[in-house]
C-alpha positions as CSV (number, residue, x, y, z in Angstrom):
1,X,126.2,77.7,105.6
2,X,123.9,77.1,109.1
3,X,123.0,80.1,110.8
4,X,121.3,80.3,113.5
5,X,119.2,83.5,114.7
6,X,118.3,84.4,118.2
7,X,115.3,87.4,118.1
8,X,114.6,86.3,114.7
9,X,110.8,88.1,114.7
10,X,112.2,91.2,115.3
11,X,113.1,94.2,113.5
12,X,116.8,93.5,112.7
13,X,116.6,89.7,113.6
14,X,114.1,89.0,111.0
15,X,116.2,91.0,107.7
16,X,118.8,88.9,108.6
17,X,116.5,86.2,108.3
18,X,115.5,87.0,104.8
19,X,118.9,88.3,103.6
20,X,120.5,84.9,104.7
21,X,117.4,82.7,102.7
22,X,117.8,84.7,99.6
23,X,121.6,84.2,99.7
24,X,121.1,80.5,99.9
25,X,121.8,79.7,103.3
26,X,120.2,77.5,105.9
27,X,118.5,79.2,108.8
28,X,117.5,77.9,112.5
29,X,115.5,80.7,113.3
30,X,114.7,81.5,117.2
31,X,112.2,83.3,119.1
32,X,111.0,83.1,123.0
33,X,107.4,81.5,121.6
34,X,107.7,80.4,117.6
35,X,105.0,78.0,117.9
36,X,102.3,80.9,115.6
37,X,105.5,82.0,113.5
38,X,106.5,77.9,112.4
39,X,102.9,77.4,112.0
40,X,102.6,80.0,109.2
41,X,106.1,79.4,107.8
42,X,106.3,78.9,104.1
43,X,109.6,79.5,102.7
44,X,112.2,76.9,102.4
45,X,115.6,76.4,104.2
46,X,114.2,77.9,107.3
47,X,113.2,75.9,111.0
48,X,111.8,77.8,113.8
49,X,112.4,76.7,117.6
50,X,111.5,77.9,120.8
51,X,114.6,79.8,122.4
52,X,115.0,81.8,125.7
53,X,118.6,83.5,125.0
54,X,119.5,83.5,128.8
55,X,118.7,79.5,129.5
56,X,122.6,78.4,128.6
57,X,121.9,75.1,128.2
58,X,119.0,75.4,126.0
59,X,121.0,77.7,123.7
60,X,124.2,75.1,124.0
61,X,121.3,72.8,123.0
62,X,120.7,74.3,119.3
63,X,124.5,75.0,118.6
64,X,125.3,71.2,117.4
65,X,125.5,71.9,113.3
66,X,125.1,75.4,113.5
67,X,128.2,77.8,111.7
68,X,127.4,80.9,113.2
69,X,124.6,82.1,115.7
70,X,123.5,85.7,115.1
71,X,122.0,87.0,118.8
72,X,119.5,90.2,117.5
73,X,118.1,89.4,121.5
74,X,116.1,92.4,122.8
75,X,113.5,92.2,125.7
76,X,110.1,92.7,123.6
77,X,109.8,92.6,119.8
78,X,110.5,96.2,118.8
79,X,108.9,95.5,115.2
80,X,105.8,95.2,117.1
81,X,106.0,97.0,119.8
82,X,108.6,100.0,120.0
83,X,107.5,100.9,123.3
84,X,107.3,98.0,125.3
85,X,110.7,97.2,124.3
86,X,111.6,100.4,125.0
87,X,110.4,100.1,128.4
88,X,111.4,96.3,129.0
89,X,115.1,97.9,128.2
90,X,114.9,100.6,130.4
91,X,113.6,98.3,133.5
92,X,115.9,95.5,133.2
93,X,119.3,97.5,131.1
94,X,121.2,94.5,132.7
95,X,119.8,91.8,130.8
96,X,122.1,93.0,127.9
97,X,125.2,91.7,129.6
98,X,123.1,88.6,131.2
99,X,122.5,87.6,127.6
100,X,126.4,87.9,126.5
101,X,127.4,86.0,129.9
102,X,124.8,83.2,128.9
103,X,125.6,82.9,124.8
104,X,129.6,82.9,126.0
105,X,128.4,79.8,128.7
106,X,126.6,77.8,125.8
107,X,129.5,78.5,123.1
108,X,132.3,76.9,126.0
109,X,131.5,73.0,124.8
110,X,131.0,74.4,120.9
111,X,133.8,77.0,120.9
112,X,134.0,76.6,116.8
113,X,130.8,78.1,116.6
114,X,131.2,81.8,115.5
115,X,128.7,84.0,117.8
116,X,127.6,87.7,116.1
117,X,126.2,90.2,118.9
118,X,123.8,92.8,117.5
119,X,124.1,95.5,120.3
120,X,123.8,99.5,120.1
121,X,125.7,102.4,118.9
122,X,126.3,103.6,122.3
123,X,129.7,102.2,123.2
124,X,131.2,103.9,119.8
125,X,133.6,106.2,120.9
126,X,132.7,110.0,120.2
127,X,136.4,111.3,120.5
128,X,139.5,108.7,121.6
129,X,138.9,106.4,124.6
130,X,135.5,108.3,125.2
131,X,132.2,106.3,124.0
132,X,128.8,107.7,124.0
133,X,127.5,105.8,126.7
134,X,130.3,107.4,129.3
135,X,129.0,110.6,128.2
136,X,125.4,112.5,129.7
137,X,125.1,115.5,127.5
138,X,125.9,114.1,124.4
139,X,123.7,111.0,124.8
140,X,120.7,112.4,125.7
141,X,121.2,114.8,122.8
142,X,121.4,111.6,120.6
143,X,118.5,110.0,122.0
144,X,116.6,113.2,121.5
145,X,117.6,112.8,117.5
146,X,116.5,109.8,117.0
147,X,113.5,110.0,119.3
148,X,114.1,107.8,122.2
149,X,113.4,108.9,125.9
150,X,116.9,109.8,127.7
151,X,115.8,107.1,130.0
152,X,117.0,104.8,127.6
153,X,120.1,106.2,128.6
154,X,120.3,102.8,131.4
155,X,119.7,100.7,128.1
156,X,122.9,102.2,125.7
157,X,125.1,101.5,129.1
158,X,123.7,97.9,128.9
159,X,124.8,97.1,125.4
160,X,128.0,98.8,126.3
161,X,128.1,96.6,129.9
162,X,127.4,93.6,127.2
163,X,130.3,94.6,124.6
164,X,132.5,94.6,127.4
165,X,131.6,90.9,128.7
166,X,132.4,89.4,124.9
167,X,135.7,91.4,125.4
168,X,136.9,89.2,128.2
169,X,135.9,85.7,126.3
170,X,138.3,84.3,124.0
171,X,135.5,82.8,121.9
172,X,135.1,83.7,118.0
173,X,132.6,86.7,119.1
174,X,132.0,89.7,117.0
175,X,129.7,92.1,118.1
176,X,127.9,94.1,115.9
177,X,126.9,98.6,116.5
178,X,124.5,100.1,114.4
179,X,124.4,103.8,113.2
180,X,122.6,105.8,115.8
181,X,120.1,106.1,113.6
182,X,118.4,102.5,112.3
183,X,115.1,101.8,110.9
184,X,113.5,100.1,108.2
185,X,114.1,101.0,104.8
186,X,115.7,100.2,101.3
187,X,117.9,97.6,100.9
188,X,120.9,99.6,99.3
189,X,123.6,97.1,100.0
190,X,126.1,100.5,99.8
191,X,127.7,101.5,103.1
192,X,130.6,102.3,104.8
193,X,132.3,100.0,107.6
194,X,133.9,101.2,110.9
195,X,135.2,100.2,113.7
196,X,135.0,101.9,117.3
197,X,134.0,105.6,115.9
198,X,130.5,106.0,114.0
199,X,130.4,106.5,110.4
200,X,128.3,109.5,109.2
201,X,127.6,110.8,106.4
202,X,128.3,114.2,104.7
203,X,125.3,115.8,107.2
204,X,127.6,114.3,110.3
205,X,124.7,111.7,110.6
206,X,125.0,108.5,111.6
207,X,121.9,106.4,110.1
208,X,121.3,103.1,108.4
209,X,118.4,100.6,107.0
210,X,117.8,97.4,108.9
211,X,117.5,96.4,105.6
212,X,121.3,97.3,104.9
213,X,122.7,96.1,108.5
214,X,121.6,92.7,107.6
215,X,123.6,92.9,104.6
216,X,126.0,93.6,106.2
217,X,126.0,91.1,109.5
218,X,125.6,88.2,106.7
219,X,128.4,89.6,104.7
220,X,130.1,88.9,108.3
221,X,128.7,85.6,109.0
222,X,130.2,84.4,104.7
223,X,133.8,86.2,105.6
224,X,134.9,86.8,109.1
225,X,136.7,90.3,109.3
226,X,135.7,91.1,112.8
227,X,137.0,88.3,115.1
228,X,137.2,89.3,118.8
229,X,136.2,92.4,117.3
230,X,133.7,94.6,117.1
231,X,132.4,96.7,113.8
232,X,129.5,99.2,112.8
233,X,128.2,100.5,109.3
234,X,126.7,104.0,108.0
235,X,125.9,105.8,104.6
C-alpha cells in the first residue's frame, strides 16, 4: 500500500510514519519545508516532498498513486515546539476547517483516494448530542487535566468546525479523535475503539500513546471500518 502523510515531522504524523515503514508499506511523507528532513533520510520505502496542506492544487498534485493520505496537519510542529503550536492554534482555530475544505477540493478529481483526518477529542460527545466542544465548564476542566491553556478552547471548536466540513463531503473521509489525553509513550498495540463518546479507562480517563494511535490509524488505512465515519481509541 501508498500512503501518503501530511504533518509527517510531527508528533503523531511521524509514528504513523514509522508504524507504516515497519509494516511494509510505501510512504510519501509531507511537511511545509522537508528539504533538511530528505536530506538526512535513511530508511527505505519513504520520499519526502514539500507540502502546504491548504494549496489544493498542490495537495491534488501528490494524490496520483497514492491509496490513502493521512492529514496529522497542525499549524507548528508540536514535537518541537508545544507552545508555538499551541499558540499558532489558538490565533488562527479556523485553519482547522480551512484544511478539511482544501484536502476535500484536492480529493474531487481523485475521489478513490481514501483521506484519514487526525483532529481532537473535542467534538466526542460527553452525554447524547452534547460534545465537549459545545460545552464551557467541562472543557476548560479538561484542558486543565491535560495541561493546556483554556484558550485552547477556540482550537477544540476548530477541529470540531473541521469534523463537521468532512461530514458534508461524500468523499471516502474518515476522521480520526484521540483520547483527551495523548502523548508519547509505549507502543502497546492494546486499546479499545469508539465511536462518538470517549473511551476511558477504569479511572474514567481518557488517555493514549501516539505510539498506539498510529497503530491504530494504519490499522485504518489496511481495513476501512470508518468510512464517512469518524472513530477514536483509549486504554
Amino acid at each position: 500500500m501508498h500512503i501518503g502523510v501530511i504533518g509527517a515531522t510531527g508528533t503523531i504524523g511521524s509514528r504513523v510514519v514509522a508504524e507504516a515503514l515497519e509494516r511494509g508499506h510505501l510512504v510519501r511523507a509531507f511537511s511545509r519545508d522537508a528539504t533538511e528532513v530528505a536530506a538526512g533520510e535513511t530508511r527505505s520505502r519513504i520520499t519526502w516532498a514539500s507540502l502546504d496542506v491548504l494549496d489544493a492544487e498542490a495537495v491534488a498534485a501528490v494524490l496520483p498513486g497514492l491509496d490513502v493520505l493521512v492529514s496529522a496537519f497542525q499549524p507548528g510542529n508540536a514535537s518541537l515546539d508545544l507552545a508555538d503550536t499551541v499558540r499558532r492554534s489558538i490565533a488562527d482555530a479556523g485553519v482547522y476547517a480551512t484544511a478539511a475544505r482544501a484536502l476535500l477540493k484536492a480529493l474531487e478529481s481523485h475521489p478513490r483516494t481514501r483521506l484519514i483526518v487526525i483532529g481532537g477529542a473535542g467534538s466526542l460527545e460527553v452525554e447524547p448530542g452534547v460534545v465537549l466542544a459545545d460545552t464551557e465548564e467541562q472543557l476548560h476542566e479538561t484542558l486543565d487535566a491535560v495541561g493546556l491553556p483554556r484558550e485552547y478552547a477556540a482550537a477544540v471548536r476548530g477541529h470540531r468546525d473541521a469534523l463537521n466540513v468532512l461530514r458534508t463531503s461524500n468523499r471516502r473521509w474518515t476522521y480520526f479523535s484521540p483520547a483527551e489525553d495523548i502523548a508519547p509513550g509505549e507502543r502497546t498495540g492494546r486499546f479499545r475503539i469508539g465511536e462518538d463518546q470517549p473511551v476511558r479507562d477504569a479511572e474514567g480517563r481518557s488517555r493514549i500513546s501516539a505510539e498506539d494511535a498510529a497503530v491504530a490509524l494504519v490499522d485504518e488505512a489496511e481495513l476501512p471500518r470508518f468510512v464517512q465515519r469518524r472513530f477514536t481509541i483509549g486504554y
